[in-house]
Structures are given as C-alpha cells and as structure tokens.
Phi, psi and omega in degrees: 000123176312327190302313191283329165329287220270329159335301176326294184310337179252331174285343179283337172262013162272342182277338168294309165322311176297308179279343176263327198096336222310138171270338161330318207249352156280321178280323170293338172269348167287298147333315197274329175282356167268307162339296183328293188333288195320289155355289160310295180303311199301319179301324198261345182243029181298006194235342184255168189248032158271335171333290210292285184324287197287017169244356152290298195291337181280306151319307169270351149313325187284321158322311188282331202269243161047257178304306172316000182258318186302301153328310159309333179287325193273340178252359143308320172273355167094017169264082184290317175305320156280338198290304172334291179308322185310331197288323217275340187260348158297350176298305180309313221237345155258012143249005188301322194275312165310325173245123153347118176293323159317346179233003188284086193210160194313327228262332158307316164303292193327300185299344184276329164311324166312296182295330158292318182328316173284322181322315185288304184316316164310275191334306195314307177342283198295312169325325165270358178280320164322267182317335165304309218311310201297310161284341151318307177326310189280354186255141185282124165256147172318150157170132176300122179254129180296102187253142173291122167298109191248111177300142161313101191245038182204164154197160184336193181254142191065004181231152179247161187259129180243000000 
C-alpha cells in the first residue's frame, strides 16, 4: 500500500516542521497526505468519473497550500505585500482550476478569498507563532543558582585572612 510507503516521508517533514518551525517543511508534508489522498480516491473511484473531478479540487488545494507557503517565505523576509499578492494569485489560480471559465471573473475571485481568508489567516497565525515559539525555545536566558554560603579560610596571594 502506497500510505505506507509514503509515512516515513511525510512524518519526517512534519517532524522537520516541529522541530525547526521550518513551514517548508509542514507544506511538504501536508502536499504529500493530498497526493496520497488523490491516489487513494483516484484507486477506489477508478471506475467512476467522479475521479477526475476530486483529483482538480485536490490539485487546486495544492495550488492554494503553494501560494500560502509561499507567503510565509515572503512575509519572513518582511515583503508583507507580496506575501499577500502570493495568497491572492494562488486563490486565483484554484479557482481558475475548479470553475467554469463563464464564471471566472473578480467578483468570484473575491468571494472565494474571503472565505479562505479567515481560514489561511488562522492557520498563518499559527505557523508563526509556531515558529516565534521555536525560535525563542533556543535563547539562553541568566539565571541564578542559589549556592551554600562559606566563610573563607585562605585568601589570595597579597591578602591576609582575619
């Protein structure tokens, strides 16, 4: 069975993910359980011509999972604008894949952004929060150790004991 096959690969980039913050490495692993998915669905519905259809709508999430990752690269690097624009033509480019070209026009594009819009904006939250979390974890902070208090019974060189 391909699931198994393919576990390793995907639990290693989520585990790459925990531990580093990396989101590379959350979008690959996320991209790899919808290939799966697709996979699955494309074997058990190989006889039917709903296949086809759920392998476009799975394709265009990975377009959308795509540009939001890409946002994230772009507003790491502090290009809040562009990151935005990754989000809107990747919006743009799953709905491009999904929808009747007779119906493709801004005002579709809008309605579908909105509604991704809070979902991704949650999710993004957490990725960076994640990742602040992560990076934060590794700085060393000062800190005081209580030690037992011992009178001298020596002293340096050049000094006398009293």
């Amino acid at each position: 069975n391909r699931a198994f096959v393919r576990t390793p690969e995907i639990a290693g980039n989520l585990t790459e993910f925990k531990s580093s913050g990396d989101a590379n490495a959350l979008t690959q692993g996320v991209k790899s359980i919808l290939y799966l998915a697709v996979e699955m669905f494309s074997d058990v519905l190989a006889i039917s011509r709903v296949a086809p259809k759920i392998a476009e709508y799975f394709d265009a999430i990975v377009d959308l999972i795509d540009g939001v990752s890409a946002s994230w690269e772009l507003h790491a690097e502090g290009h809040i604008a562009q990151a935005t624009e990754a989000v809107w033509k990747a919006v743009k480019i799953a709905v491009d894949d999904v929808t009747p070209e007779k119906i493709t026009n801004h005002q579709t594009y809008s309605l579908v952004m909105g509604t991704v819009d809070g979902v991704m904006g949650r999710l993004t939250e957490h990725v960076l929060d994640y990742q602040r979390r992560t990076r934060n974890s590794k700085v060393c902070y000062k800190r005081t150790i209580a030690r037992e208090r011992k009178r001298p019974s020596s002293c340096r060189k050049g000094f006398e004991w009293d």
